[in-house]
C-alpha positions as CSV (number, residue, x, y, z in Angstrom):
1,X,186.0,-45.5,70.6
2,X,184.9,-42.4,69.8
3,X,181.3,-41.3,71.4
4,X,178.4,-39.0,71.9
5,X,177.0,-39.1,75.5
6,X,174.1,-37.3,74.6
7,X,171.5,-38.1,71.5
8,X,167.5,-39.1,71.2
9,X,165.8,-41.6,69.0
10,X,161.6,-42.5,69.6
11,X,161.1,-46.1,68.7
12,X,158.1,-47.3,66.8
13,X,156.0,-48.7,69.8
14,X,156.8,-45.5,72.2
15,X,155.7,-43.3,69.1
16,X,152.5,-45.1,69.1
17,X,151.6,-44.6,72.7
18,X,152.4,-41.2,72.5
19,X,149.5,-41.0,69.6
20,X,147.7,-42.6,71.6
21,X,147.5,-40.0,74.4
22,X,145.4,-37.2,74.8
23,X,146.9,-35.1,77.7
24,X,150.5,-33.7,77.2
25,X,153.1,-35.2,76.4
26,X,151.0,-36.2,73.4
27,X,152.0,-37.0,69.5
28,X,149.3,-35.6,67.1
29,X,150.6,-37.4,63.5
30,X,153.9,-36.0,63.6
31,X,153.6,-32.9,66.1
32,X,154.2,-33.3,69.5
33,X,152.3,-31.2,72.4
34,X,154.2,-30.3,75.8
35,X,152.8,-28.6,78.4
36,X,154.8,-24.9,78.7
37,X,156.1,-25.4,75.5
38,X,154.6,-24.7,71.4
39,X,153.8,-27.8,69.8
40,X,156.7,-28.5,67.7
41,X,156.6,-30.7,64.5
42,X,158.6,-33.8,64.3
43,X,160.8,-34.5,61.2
44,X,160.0,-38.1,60.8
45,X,163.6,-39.5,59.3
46,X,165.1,-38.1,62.9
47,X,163.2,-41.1,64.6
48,X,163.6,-43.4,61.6
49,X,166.3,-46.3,62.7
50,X,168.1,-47.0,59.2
51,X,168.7,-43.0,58.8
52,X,170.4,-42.7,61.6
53,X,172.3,-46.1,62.2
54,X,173.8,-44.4,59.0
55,X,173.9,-41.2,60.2
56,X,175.6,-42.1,63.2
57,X,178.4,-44.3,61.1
58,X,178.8,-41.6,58.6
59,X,179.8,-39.3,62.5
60,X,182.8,-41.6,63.0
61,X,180.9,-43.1,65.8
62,X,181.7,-46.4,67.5
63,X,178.9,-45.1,70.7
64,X,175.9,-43.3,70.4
65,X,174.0,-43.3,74.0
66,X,170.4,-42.5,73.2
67,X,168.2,-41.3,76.0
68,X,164.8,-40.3,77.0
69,X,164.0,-36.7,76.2
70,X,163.3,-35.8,79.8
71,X,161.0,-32.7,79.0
72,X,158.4,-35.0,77.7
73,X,157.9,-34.9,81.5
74,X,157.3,-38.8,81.7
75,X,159.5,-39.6,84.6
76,X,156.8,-37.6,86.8
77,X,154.1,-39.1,85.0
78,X,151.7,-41.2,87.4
79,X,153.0,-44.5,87.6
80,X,149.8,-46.3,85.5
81,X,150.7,-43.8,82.5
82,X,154.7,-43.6,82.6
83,X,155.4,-47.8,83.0
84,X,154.3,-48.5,79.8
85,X,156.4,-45.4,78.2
86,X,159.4,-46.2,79.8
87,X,158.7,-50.1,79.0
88,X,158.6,-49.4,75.0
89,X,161.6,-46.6,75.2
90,X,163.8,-49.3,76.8
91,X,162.3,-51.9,75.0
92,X,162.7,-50.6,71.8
93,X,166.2,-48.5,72.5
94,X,167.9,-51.7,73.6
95,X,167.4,-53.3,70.3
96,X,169.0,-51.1,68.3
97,X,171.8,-51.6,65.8
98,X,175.1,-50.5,66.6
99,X,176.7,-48.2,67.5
100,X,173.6,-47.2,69.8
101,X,173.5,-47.5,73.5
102,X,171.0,-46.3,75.9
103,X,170.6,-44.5,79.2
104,X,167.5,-45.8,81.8
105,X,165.4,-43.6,82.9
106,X,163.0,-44.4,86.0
107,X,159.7,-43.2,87.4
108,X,159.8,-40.1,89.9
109,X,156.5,-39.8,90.6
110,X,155.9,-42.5,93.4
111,X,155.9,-41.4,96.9
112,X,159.3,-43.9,96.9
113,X,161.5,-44.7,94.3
114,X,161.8,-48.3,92.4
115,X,165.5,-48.7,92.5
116,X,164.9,-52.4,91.4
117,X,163.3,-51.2,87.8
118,X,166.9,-49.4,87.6
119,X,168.7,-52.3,88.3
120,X,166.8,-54.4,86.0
121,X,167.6,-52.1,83.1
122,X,171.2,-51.9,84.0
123,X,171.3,-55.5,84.0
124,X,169.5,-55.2,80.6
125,X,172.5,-53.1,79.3
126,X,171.9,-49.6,80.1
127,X,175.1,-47.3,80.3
128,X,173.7,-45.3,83.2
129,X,170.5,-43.6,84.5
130,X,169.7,-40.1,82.8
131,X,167.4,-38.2,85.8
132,X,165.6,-35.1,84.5
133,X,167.9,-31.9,85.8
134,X,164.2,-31.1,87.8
135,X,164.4,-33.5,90.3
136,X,167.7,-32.8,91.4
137,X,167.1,-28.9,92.4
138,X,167.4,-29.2,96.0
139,X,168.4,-31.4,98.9
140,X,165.6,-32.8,99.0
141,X,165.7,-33.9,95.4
142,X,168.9,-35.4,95.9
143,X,167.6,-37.1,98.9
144,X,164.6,-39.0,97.4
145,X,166.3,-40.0,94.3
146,X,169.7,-41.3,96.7
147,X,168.4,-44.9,96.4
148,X,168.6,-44.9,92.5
149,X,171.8,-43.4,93.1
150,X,172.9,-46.1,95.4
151,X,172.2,-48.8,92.6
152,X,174.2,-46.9,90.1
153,X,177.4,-46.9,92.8
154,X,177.0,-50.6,93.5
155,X,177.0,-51.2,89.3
156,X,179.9,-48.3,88.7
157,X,177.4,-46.6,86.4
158,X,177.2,-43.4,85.8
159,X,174.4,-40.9,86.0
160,X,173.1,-38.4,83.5
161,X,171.4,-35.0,84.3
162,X,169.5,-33.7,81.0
163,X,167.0,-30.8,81.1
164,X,163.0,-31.4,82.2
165,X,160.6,-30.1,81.9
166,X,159.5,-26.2,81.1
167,X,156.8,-24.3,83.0
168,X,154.4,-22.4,80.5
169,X,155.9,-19.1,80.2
170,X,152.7,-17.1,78.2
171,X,154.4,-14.6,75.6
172,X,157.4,-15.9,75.2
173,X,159.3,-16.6,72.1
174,X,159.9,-20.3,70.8
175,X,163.4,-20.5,72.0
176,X,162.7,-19.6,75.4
177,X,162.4,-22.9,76.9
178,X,165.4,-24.4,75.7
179,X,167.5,-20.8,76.5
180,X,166.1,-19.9,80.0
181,X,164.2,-23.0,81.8
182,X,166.8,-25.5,80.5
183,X,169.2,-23.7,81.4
184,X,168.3,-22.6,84.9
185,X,167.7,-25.8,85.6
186,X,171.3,-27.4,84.5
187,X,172.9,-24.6,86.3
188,X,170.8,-25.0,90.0
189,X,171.2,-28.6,89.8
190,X,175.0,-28.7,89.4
191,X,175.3,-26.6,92.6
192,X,172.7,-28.5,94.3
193,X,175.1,-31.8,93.6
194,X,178.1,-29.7,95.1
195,X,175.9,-29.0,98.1
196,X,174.2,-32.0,98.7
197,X,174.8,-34.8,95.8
198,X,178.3,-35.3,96.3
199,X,179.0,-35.8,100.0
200,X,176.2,-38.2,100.4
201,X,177.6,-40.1,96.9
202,X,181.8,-39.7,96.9
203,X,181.8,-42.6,94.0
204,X,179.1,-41.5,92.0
205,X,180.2,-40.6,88.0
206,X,177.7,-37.7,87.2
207,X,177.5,-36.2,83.7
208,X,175.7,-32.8,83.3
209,X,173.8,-31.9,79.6
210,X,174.9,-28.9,78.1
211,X,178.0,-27.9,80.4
212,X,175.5,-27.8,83.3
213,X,174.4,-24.9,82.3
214,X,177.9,-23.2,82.8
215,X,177.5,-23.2,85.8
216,X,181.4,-24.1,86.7
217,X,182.1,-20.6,85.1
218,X,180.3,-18.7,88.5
219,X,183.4,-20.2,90.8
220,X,185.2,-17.3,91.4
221,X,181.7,-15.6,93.1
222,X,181.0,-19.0,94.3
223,X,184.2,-18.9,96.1
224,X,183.5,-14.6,96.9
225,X,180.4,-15.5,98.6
226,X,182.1,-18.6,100.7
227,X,180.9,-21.5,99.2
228,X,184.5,-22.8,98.6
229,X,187.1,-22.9,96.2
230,X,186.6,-24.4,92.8
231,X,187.8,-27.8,93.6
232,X,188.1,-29.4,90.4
233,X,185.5,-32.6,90.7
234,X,187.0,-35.7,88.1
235,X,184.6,-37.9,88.4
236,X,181.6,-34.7,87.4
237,X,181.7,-34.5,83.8
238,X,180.2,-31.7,81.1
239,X,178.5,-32.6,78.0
240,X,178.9,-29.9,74.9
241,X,175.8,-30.0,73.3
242,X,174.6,-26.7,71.5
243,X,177.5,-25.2,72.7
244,X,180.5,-24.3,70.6
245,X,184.3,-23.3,70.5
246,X,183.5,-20.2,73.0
247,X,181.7,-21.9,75.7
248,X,184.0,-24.8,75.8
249,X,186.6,-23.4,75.7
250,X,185.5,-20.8,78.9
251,X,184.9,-24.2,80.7
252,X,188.1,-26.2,79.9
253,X,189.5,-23.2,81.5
254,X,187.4,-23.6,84.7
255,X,187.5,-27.7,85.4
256,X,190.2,-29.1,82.8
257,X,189.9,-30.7,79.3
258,X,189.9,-33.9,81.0
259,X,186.1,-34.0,82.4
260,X,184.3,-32.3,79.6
261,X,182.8,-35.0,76.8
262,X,181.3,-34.7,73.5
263,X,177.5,-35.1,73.0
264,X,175.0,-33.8,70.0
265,X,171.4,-33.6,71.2
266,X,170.7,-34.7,67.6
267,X,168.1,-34.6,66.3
268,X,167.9,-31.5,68.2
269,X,171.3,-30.1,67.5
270,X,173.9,-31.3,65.0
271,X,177.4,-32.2,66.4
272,X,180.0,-29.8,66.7
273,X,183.4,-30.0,67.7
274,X,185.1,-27.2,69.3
275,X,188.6,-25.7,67.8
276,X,190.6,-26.0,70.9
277,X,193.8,-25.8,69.1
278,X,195.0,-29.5,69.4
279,X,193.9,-33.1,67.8
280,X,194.3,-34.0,71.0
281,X,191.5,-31.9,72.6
282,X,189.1,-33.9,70.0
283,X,190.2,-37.0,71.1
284,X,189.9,-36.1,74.5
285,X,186.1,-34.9,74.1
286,X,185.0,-37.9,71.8
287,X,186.9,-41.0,72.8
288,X,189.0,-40.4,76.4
289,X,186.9,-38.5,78.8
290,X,183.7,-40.5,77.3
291,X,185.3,-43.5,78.4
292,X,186.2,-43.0,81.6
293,X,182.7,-41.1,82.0
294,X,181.5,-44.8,81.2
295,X,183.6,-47.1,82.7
296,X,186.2,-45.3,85.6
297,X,189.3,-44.5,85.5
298,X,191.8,-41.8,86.8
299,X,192.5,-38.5,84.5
């Protein structure tokens, strides 16, 4: 069953609340306005549903898990604003045509979270919860979102980390978010889940965006500065987007081939699929690690 963990579609009714907004994150026709980041114009055929139901076929795909893009920063929208947002993105993603799935996303910006609206979307057929990379930076991030967590555990679901939002950076280039913020952020929150995430969740699956950030690659200073060996984790996994034969295969080397899985970011990205010198290794990214990502199972 060959998979990408990782790709975004806007359905119709989300698009139109968007355009509807006037404070970021707002849609103006076709260009979309973040705070910290330039507006950025939409190609309309990457949110159109035919184009890429047959884009996705034409990828060899039987799975194509679609998520909220988590730096629209609607998770920590106030509660009034981000219900009916995340009502039309799961709405809308769950009636999609094959091969598409779709990751939950929840509400953050309560004083407590709603682990019943996560439930109720897992029951709906969500593959997992995708948390923005943001609210997992600390202890205390881990902490407040442990009851979500807890409903993922009792459904053996699995939990995606993708990037949040970006804080305005004045004078930098276009790329900057996606090369410095992103990335930061991938990289503290994967050591904030070896500090604090994993202990108080031994059963949780966890997938991190763009191989965390590479953050696996600091062990040998993470061990140098006694924060322990680089115990391989199987049930954390590391998603490839934007990353190539290089970075992957600098990560296989840390964890294993058998916890890293394919995923695009398309529309963002296109997919690609690292030479790692064995069919194998491509089945391994696309079809076995995905799975057991998904569903459990031991390497």
């Amino acid at each position: 069953m060959p998979t990408d963990v990782h790709q975004h579609i806007w359905p119709p009714a989300f698009v139109e609340l968007l355009r509807a907004r006037t404070a970021p994150p707002y849609l103006d026709g076709w260009t979309l306005h973040l705070a910290g980041e330039p507006p950025y114009a939409v190609d309309p055929t990457d949110h159109d549903v035919t184009a890429r139901t047959a884009l996705a076929h034409a990828d060899g795909l039987d799975l194509a898990l679609i998520s909220l893009s988590s730096p629209l920063g609607i998770e920590h929208l106030p509660s009034a604003e981000a219900a009916p947002l995340l009502a039309a993105f799961h709405d809308g993603a769950l009636a999609l045509p094959a091969p598409f799935g779709v990751w939950a996303s929840a509400c953050l910006s309560e004083p407590d979270t709603d682990p019943d609206a996560v439930e109720r979307e897992l029951r709906r057929g969500c593959a997992g919860l995708q948390l923005p990379a943001t609210a997992l930076l600390d202890a205390a991030g881990w902490d407040f979102c442990a009851p979500l967590l807890d409903v993922l555990t009792r459904h053996d679901k699995p939990l995606f980390v993708h990037p949040g939002t970006a804080p305005p950076t004045p004078g930098t280039p276009p790329w900057w978010p996606a090369l410095v913020p992103y990335v930061h952020q991938m990289h503290a929150s994967w050591f904030a889940f070896r500090a604090f995430g994993r202990a108080r969740h031994p059963r949780l699956r966890v997938c991190f965006a763009a191989l965390a950030g590479l953050a696996p690659l600091h062990g040998e200073r993470f061990a140098a500065r006694g924060g322990g060996r680089g115990e391989v984790d199987f049930d954390a996994f590391y998603e490839t987007s934007s990353y190539g034969t290089r970075a992957v295969d600098a990560l296989v080397r840390a964890v294993g081939i058998d916890v890293v899985v394919s995923g695009s970011d398309r529309p963002y990205a296109s997919p690609t699929f690292p030479d790692l010198g064995a069919a194998a290794a491509v089945h391994a990214l696309r079809t076995a690690n995905p799975a057991r990502l998904l569903k459990g199972a031991t390497p």
